[in-house]
N, CA and C of each residue as an Amber inpcrd file, in Angstrom:
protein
   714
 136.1920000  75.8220000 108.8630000 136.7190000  74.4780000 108.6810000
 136.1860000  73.8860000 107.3820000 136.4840000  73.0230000 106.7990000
 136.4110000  72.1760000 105.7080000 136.7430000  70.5670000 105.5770000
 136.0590000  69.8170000 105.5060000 136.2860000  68.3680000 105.2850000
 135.6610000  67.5060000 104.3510000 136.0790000  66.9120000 104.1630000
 135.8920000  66.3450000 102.2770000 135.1430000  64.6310000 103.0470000
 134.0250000  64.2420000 103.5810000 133.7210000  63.0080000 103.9470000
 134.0520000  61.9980000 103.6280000 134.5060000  60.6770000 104.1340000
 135.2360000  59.7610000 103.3540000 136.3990000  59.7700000 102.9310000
 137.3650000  61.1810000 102.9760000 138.3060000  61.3500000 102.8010000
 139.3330000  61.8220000 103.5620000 138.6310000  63.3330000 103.9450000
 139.7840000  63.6870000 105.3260000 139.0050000  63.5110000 106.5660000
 139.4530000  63.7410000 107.9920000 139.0300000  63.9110000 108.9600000
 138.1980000  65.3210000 108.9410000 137.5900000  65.5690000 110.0030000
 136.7230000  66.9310000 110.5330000 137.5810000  67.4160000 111.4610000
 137.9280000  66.2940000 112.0430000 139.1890000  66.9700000 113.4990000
 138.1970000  67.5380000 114.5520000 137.3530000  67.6010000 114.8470000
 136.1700000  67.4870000 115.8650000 135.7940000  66.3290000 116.8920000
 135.5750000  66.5610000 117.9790000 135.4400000  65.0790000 118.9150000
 133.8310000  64.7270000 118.4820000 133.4700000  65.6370000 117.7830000
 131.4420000  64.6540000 117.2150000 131.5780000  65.2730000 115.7230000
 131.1380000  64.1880000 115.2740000 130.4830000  64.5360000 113.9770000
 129.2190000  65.4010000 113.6880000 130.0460000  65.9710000 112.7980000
 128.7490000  67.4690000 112.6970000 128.1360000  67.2770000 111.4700000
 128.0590000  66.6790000 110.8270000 127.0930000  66.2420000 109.9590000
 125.5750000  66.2060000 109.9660000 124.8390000  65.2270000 110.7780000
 123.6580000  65.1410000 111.1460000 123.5890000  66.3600000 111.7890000
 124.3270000  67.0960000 112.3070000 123.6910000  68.8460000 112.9500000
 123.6690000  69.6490000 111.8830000 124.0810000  69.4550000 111.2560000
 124.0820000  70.7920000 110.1080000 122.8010000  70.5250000 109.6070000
 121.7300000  69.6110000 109.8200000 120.2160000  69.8270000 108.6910000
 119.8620000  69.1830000 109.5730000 118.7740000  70.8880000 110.6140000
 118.2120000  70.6360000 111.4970000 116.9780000  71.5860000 111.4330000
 115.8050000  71.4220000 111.8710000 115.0520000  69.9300000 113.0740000
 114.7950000  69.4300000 111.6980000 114.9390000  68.1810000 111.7490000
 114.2600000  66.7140000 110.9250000 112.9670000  66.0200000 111.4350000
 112.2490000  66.1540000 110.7880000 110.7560000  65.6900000 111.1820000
 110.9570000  64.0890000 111.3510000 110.1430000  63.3860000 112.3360000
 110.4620000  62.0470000 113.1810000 109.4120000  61.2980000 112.1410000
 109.9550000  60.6380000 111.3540000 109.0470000  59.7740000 110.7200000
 109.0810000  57.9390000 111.3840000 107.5640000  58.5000000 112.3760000
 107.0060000  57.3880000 113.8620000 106.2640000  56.6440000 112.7660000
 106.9470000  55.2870000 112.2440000 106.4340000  54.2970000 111.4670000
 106.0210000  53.1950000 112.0580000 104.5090000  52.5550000 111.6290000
 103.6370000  51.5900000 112.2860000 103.9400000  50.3200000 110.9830000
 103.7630000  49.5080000 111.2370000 103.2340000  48.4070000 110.0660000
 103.4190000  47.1730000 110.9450000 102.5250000  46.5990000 110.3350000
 102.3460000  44.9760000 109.9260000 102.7250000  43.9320000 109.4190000
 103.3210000  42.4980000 109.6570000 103.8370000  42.1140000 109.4450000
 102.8150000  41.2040000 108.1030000 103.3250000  40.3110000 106.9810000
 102.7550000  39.3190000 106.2740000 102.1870000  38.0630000 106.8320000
 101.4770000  37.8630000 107.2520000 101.1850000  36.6400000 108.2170000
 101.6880000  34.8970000 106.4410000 102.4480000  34.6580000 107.2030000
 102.9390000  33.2810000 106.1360000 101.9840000  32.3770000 105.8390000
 101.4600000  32.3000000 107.3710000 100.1750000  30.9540000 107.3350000
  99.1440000  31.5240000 107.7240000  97.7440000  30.8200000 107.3260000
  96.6040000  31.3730000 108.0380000  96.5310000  31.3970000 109.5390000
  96.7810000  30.5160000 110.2700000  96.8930000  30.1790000 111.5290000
  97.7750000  31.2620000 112.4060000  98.6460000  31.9420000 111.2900000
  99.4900000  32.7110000 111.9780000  99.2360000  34.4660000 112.1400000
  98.9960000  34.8180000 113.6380000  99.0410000  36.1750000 113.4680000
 100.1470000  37.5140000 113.1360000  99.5840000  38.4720000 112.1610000
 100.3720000  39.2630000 112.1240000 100.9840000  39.7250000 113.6280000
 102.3060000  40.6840000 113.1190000 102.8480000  40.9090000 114.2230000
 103.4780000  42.5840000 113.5890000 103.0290000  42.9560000 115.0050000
 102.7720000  44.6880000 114.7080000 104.3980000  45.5330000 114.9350000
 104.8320000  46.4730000 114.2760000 106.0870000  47.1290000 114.5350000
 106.2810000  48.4310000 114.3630000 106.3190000  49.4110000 115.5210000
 106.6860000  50.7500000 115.4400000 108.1510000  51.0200000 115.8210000
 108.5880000  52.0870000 115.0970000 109.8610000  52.5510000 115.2510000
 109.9060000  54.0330000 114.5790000 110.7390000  54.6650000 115.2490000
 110.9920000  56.3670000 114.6040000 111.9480000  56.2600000 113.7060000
 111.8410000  57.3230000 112.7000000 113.3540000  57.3990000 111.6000000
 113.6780000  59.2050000 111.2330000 114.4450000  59.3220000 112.0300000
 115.0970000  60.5550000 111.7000000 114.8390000  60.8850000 110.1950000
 115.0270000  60.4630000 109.1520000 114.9930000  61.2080000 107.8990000
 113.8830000  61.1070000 107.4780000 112.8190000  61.8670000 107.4240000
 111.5140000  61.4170000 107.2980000 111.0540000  63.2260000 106.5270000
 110.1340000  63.3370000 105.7170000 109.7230000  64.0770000 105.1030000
 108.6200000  63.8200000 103.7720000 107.6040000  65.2160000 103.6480000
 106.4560000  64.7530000 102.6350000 107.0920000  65.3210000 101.3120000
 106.5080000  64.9150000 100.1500000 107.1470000  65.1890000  99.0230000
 106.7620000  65.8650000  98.3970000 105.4050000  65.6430000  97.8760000
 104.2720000  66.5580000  97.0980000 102.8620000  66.4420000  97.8820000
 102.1080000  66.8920000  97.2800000 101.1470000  66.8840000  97.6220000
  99.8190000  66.8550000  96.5950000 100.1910000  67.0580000  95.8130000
  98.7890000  66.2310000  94.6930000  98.9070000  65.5070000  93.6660000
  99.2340000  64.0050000  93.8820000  98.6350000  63.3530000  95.6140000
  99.6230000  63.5690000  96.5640000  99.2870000  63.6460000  98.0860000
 100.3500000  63.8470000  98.6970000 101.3240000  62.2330000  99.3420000
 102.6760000  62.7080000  98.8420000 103.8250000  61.6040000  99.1560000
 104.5640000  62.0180000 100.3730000 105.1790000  60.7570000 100.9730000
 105.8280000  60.5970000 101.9830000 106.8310000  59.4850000 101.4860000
 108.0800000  59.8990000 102.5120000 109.2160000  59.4490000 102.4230000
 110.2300000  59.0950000 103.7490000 110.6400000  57.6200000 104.0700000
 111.6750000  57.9950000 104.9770000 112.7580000  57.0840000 104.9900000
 114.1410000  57.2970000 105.4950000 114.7460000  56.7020000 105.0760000
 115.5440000  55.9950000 106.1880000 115.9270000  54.5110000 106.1410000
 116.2720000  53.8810000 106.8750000 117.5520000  53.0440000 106.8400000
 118.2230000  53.0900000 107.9490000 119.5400000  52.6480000 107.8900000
 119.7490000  51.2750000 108.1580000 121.0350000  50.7000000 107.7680000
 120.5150000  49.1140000 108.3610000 121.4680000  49.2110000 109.4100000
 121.0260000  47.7650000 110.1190000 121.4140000  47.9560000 111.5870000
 122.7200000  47.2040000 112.1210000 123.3470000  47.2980000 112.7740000
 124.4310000  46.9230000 113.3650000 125.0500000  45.9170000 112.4440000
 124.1380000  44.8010000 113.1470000 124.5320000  43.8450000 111.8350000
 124.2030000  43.7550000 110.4590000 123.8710000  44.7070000 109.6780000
 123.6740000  45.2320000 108.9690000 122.8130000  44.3770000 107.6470000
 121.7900000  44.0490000 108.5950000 120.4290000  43.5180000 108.2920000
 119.5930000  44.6270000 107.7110000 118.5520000  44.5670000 107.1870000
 117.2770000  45.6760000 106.9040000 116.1170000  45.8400000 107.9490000
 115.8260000  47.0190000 108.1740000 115.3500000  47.4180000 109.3550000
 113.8090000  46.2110000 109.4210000 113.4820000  45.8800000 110.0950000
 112.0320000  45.5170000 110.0990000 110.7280000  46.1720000 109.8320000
 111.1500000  47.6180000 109.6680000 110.0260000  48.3320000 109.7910000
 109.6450000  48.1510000 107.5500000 111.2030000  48.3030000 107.2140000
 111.1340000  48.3370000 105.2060000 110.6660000  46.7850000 105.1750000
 111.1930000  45.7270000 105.7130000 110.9020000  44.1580000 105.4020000
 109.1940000  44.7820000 105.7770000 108.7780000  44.8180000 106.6400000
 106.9480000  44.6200000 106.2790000 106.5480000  45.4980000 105.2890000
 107.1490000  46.8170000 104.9070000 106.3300000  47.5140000 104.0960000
 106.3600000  46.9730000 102.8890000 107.4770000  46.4080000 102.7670000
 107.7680000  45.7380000 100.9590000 106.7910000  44.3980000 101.1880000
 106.3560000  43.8780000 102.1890000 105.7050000  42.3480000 102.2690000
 104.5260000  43.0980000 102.2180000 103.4590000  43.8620000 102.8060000
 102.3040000  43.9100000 102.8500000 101.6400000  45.3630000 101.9620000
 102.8210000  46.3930000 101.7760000 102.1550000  47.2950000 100.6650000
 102.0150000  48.5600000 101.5000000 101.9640000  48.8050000 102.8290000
 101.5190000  49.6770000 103.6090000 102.0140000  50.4040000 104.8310000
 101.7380000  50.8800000 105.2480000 102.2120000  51.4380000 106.6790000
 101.7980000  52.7470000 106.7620000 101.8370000  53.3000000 108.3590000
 101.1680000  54.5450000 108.8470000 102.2880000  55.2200000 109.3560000
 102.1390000  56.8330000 109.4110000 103.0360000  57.7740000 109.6500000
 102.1370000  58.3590000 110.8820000 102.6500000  58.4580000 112.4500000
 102.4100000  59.0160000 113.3010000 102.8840000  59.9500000 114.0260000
 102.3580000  61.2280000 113.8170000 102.9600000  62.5280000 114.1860000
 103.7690000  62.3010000 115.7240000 104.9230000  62.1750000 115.8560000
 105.4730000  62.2150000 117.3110000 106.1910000  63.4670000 118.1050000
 105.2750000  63.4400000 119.3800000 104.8450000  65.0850000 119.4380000
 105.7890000  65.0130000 121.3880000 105.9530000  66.0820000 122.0070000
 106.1610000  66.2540000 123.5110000 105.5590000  65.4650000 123.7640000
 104.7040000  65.4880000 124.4490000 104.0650000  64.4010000 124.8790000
 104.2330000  62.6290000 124.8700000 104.4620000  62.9440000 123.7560000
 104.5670000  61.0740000 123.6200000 106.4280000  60.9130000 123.2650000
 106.9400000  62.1830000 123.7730000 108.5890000  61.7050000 123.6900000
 108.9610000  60.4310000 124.0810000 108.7900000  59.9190000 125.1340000
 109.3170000  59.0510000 125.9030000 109.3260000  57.8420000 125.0240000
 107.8580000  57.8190000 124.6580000 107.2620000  56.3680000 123.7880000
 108.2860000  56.2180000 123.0330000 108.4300000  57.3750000 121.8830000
 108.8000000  57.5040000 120.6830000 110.9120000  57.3370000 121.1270000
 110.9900000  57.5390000 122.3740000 112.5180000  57.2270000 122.3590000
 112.3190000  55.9120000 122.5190000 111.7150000  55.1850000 123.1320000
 111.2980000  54.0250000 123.7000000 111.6050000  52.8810000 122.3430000
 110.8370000  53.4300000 121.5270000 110.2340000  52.7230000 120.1980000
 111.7750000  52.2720000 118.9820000 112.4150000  52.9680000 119.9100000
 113.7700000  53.4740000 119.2550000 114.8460000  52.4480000 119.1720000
 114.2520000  51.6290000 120.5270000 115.2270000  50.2780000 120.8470000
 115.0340000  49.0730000 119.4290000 116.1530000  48.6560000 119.0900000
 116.3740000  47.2830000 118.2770000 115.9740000  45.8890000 118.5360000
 114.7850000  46.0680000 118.9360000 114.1760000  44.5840000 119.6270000
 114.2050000  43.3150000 118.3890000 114.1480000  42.6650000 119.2140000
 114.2090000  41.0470000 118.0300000 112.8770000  41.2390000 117.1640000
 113.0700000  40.7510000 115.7630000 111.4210000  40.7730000 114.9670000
 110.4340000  39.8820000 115.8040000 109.2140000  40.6110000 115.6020000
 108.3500000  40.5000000 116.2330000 108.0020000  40.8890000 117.4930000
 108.8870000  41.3880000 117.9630000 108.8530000  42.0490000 119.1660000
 107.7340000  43.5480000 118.9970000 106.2740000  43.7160000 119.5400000
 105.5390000  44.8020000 119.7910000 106.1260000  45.6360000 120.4340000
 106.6300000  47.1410000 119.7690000 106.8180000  47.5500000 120.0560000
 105.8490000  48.5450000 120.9100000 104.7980000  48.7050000 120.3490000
 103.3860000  49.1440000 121.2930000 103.3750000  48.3950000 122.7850000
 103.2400000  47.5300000 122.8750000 103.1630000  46.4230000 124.2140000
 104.7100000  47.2260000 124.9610000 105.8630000  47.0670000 124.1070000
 106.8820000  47.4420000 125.1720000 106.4100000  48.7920000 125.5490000
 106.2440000  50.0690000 124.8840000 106.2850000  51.5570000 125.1470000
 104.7760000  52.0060000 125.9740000 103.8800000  50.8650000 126.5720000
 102.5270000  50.8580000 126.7940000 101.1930000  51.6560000 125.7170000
 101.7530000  51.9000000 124.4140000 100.6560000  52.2730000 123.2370000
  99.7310000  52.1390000 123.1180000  98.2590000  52.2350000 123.3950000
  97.3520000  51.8220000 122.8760000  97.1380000  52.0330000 121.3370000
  96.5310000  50.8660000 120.7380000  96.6570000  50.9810000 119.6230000
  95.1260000  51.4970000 118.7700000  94.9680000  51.8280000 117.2830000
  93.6220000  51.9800000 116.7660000  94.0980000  51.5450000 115.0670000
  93.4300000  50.9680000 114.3780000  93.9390000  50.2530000 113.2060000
  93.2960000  51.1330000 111.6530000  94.1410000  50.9430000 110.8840000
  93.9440000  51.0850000 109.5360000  92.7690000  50.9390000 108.9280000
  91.9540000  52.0420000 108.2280000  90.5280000  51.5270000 107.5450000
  90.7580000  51.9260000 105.9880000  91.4400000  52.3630000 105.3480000
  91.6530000  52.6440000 104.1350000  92.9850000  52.4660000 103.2280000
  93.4710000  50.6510000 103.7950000  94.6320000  50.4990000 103.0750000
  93.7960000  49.0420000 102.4080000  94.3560000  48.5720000 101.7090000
  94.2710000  47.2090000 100.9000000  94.3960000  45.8890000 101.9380000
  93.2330000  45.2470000 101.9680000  93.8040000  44.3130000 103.2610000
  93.3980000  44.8340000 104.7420000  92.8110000  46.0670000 104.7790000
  92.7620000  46.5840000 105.8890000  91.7390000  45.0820000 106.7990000
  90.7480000  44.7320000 106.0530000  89.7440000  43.6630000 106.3300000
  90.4220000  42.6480000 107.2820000  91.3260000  42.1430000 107.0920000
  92.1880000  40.4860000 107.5470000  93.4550000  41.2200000 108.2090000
  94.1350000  42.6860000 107.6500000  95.8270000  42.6840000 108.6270000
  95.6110000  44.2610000 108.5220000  94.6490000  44.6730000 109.4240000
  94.8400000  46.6410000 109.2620000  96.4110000  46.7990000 109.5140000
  96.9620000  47.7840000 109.6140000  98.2240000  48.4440000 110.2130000
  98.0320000  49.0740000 111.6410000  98.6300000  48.2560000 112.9800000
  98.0410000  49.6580000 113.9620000  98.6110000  51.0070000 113.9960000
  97.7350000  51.9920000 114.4420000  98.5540000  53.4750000 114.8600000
  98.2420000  53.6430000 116.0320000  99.2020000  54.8150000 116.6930000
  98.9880000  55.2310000 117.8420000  97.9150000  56.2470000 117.8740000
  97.4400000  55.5340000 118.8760000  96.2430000  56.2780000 119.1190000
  96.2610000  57.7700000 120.0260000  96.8100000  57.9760000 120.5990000
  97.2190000  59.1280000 121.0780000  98.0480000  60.0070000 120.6570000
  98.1950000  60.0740000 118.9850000  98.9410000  60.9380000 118.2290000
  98.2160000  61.4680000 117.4930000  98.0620000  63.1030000 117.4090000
  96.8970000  63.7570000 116.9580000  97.2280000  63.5000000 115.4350000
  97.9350000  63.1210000 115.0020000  98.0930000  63.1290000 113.4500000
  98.7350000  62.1240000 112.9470000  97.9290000  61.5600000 111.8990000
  98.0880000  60.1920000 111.0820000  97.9350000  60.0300000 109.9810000
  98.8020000  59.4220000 109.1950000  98.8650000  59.3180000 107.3630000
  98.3980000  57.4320000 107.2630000  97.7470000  57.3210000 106.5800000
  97.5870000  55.8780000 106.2790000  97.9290000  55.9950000 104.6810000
  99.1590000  55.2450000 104.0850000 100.0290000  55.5780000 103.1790000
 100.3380000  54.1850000 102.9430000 100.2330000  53.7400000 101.3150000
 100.4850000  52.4940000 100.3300000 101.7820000  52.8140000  99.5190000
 102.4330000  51.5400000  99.6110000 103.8860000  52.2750000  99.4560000
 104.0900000  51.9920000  98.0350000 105.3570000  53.1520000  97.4230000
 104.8190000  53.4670000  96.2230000 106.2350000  52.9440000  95.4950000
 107.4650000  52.6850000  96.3290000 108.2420000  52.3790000  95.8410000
 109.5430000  52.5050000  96.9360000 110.9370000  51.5510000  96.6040000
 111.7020000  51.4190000  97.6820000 113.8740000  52.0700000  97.0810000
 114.2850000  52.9590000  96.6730000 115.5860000  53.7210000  96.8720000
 116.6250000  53.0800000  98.0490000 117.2430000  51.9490000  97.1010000
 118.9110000  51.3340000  98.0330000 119.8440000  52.3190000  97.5120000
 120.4450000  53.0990000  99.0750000 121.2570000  53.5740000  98.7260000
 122.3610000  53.2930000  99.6140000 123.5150000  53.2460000  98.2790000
 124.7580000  52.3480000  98.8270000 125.5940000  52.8960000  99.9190000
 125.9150000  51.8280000 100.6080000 127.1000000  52.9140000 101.7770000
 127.8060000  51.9180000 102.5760000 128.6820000  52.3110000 103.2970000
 129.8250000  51.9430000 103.8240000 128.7900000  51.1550000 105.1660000
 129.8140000  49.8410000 105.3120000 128.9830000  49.0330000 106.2750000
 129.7970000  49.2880000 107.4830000 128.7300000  48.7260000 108.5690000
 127.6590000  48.1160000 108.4580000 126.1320000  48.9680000 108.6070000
 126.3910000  50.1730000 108.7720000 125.0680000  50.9320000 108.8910000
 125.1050000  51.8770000 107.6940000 126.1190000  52.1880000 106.6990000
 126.0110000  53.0640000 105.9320000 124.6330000  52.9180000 104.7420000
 124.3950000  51.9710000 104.3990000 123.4870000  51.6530000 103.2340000
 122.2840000  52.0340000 103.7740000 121.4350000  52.3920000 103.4240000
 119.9510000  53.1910000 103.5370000 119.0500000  52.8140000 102.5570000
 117.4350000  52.2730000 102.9180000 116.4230000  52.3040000 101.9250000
 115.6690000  52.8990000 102.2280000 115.4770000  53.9720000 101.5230000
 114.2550000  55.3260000 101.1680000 113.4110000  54.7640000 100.5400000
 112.2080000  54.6910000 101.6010000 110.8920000  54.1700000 101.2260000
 109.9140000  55.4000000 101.0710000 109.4240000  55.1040000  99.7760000
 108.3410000  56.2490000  99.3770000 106.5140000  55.7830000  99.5160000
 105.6570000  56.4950000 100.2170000 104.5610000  56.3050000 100.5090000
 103.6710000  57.2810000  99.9860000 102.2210000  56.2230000  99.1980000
 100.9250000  57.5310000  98.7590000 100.3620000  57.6420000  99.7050000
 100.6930000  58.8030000 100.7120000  98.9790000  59.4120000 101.5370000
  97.6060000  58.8650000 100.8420000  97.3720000  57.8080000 101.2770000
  95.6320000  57.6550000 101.0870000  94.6310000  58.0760000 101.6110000
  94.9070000  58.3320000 103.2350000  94.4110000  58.7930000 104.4440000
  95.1380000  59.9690000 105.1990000  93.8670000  60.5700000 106.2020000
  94.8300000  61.4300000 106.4740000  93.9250000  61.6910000 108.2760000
  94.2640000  61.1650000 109.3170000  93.4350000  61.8950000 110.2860000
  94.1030000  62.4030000 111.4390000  93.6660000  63.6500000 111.7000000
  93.2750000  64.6790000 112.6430000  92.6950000  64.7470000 113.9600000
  92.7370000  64.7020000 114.6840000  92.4630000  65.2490000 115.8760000
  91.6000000  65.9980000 116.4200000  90.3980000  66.3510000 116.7360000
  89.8160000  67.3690000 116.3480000  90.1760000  68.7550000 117.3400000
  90.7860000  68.3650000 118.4070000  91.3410000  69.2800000 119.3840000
  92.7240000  69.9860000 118.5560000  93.0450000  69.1590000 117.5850000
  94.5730000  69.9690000 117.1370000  94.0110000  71.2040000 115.9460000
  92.7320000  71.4970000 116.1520000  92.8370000  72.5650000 115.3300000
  92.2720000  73.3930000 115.6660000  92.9950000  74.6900000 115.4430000
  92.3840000  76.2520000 115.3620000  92.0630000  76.8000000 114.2830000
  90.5440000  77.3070000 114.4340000  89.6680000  78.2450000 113.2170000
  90.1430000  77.3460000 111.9710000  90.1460000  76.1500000 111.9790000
  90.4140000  75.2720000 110.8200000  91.8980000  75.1600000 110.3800000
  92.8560000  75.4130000 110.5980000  94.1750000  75.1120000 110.7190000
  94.7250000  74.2340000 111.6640000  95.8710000  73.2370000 111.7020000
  95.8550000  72.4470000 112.4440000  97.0010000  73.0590000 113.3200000
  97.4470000  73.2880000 114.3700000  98.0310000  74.0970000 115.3290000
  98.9800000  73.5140000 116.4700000 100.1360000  73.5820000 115.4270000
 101.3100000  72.8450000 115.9240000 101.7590000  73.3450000 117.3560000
 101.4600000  74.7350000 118.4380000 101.4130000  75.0020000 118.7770000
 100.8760000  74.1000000 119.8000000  99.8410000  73.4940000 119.7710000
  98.9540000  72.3030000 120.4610000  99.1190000  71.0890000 120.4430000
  99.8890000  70.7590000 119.2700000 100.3940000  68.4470000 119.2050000
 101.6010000  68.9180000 119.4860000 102.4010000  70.2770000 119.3800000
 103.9360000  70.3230000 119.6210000 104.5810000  69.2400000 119.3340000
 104.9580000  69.4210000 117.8750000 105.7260000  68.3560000 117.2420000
 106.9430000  68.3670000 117.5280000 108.0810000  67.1960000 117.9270000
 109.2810000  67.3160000 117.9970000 110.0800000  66.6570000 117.0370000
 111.6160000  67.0280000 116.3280000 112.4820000  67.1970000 115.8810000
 113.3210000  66.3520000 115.7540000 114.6340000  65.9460000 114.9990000
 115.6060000  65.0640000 115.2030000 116.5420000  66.5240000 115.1150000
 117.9850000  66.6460000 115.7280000 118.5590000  67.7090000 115.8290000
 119.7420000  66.5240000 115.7370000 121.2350000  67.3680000 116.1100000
 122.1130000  66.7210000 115.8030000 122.4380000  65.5810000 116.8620000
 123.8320000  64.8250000 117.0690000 123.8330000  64.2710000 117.9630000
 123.0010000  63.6740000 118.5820000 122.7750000  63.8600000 120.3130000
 121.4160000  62.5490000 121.0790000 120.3940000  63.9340000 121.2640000
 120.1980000  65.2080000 120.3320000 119.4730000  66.4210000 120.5720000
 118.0480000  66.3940000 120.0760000 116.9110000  66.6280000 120.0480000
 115.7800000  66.7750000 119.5920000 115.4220000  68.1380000 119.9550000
 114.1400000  68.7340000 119.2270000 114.2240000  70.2890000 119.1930000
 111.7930000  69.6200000 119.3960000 111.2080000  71.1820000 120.3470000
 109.9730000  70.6100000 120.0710000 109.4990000  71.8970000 119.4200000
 108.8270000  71.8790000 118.1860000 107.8590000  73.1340000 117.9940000
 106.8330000  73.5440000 118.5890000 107.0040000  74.7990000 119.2530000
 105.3290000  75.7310000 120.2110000 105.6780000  76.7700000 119.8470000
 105.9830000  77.4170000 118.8300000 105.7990000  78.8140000 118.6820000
 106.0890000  78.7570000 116.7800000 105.2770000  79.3310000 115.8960000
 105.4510000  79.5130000 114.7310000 105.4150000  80.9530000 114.3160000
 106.0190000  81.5130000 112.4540000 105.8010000  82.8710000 112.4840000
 105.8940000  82.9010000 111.0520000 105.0050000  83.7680000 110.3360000
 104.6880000  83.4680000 108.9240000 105.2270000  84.6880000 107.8880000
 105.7110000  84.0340000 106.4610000 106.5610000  84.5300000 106.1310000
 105.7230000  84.6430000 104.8160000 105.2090000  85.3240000 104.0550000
 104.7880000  84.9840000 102.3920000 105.4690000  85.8940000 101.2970000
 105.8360000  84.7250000 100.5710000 106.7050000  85.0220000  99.2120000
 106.3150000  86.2440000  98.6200000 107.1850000  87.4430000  98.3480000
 106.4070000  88.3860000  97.5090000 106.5900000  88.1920000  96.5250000
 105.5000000  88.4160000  95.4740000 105.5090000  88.5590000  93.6010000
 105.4530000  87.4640000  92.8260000 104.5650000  86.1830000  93.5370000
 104.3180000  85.0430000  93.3510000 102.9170000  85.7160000  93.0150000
 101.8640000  84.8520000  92.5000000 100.8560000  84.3110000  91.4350000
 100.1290000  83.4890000  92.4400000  98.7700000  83.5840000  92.4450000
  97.4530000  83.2870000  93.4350000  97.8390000  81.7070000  93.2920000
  98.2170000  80.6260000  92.4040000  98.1820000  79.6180000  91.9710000
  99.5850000  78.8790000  92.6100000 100.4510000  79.4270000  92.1420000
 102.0050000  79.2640000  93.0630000 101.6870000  79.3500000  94.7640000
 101.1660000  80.4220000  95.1250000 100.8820000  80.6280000  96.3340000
 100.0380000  79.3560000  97.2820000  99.2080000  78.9320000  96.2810000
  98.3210000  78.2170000  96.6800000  99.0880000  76.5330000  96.8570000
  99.8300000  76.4200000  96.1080000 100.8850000  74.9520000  95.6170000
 101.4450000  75.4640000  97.2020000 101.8780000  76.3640000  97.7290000
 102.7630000  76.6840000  98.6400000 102.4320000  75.9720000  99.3890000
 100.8620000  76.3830000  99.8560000 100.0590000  76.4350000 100.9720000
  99.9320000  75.2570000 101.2370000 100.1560000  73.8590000  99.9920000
  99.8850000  72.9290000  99.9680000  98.1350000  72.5280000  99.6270000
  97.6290000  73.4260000  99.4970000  95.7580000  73.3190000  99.1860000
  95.5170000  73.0840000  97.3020000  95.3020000  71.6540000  97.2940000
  94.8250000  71.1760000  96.3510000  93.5870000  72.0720000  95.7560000
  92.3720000  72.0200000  96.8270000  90.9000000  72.5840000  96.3550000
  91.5110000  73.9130000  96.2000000  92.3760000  74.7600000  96.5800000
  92.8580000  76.5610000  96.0700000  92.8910000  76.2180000  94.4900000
  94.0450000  75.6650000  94.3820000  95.1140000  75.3460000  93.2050000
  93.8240000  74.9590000  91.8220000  92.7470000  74.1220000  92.5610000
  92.0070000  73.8380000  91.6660000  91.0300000  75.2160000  90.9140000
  90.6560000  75.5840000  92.3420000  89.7030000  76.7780000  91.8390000
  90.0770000  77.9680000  91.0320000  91.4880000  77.8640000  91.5580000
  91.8730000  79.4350000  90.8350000  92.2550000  79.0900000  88.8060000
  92.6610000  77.2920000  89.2690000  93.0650000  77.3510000  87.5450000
  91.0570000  77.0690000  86.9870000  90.6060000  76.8660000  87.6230000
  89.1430000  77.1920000  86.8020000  88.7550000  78.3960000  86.4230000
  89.5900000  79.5680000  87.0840000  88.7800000  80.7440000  86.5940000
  89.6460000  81.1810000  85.7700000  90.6990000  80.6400000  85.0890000
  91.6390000  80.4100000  83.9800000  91.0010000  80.6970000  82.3590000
């Protein structure tokens, strides 16, 4: 089959689009709201975003991208990051499915989404401001980015949900779990991360299998691996 988007039909009863680029990593976004007045407390907001992915890694970037909503407002989760500079990326794993569908609902601003999904929360120590408005994260997610945002991508589209802002984030922080790792690797096998798949589908990872590039260069290899301290050592013996 063949279909030209925007132009012809697919002739399919679902759109196969979002299935064709699958599993999509769940980018489970925390932030904080700008408090206006002193008197006034921030107000905390989690939500998942299907298009979510890291970029580089020295330094390492994050990215995710968000649609606007029905009424084709801007999500609440981009309005705080552009007001306060920040927000946290929380690995959303089996386990905490439910939350993370939960988190999913379009509640009015200000609405805690932690309080609705029962979250306990644990806060931000290495963003700007952390002192007076940390960011909360979930605390029961073995893996967490505490990330200063680095810049915001409007991209145009057909309303009322077509338009999207791809928000880009610097990893400042980075914590771990100490149960999610084996012999020093962190072991997806164990947080079993889950997926955005097509349609209402999600996919969970517990089984991995390793593949290495042949006729690549100790240095390339190492960029692969994502290991900064490799990449460093090997161009020292340069």
């Amino acid at each position: 089959m063949l279909y030209l988007p925007g132009q012809t039909g697919h002739n399919l009863p679902h759109d196969p689009f979002k299935a064709c680029v699958v599993p999509r990593p769940i980018g489970w976004i925390s932030t904080t709201s700008a408090p206006t007045a002193p008197s006034e407390a921030p107000r905390h907001n989690l939500a998942p975003y299907s298009q979510f992915n890291n970029l580089t890694f020295d330094p390492p970037y994050v990215m995710f991208a968000a649609n606007q909503t029905s009424s084709a407002s801007r999500k609440d989760t981009v309005r705080n990051v552009e007001a306060t500079g920040k927000f946290v990326w929380n690995l959303a794993t089996w386990d905490l499915r439910e939350e993370v569908n939960m988190t999913a609902q379009q509640f009015q601003y200000g609405i805690d989404e932690f309080v609705r999904a029962g979250l306990e929360k644990e806060f931000s120590s290495h963003l700007a401001g952390d002192a007076e408005n940390p960011v909360p994260m979930v605390k029961r997610s073995p893996v967490k980015f505490e990330c200063v945002h680095h810049s915001t991508l409007r991209l145009p589209g057909n309303p009322p949900l077509g338009a999207a802002d791809v928000v880009i984030g610097r990893v400042v922080a980075v914590h771990i779990a100490d149960w999610a790792l084996t012999e020093g690797r962190l072991d997806v096998t164990k947080t079993k991360p889950i997926a955005r798949c097509g349609y209402y589908e999600y996919a969970v990872v517990d089984k991995t299998f390793e593949m290495v590039i042949p006729g690549l260069d100790e240095i390339t290899l190492a960029g692969l691996e994502g290991s900064r301290e490799k990449v460093n050592k090997l161009k020292a013996k340069i």
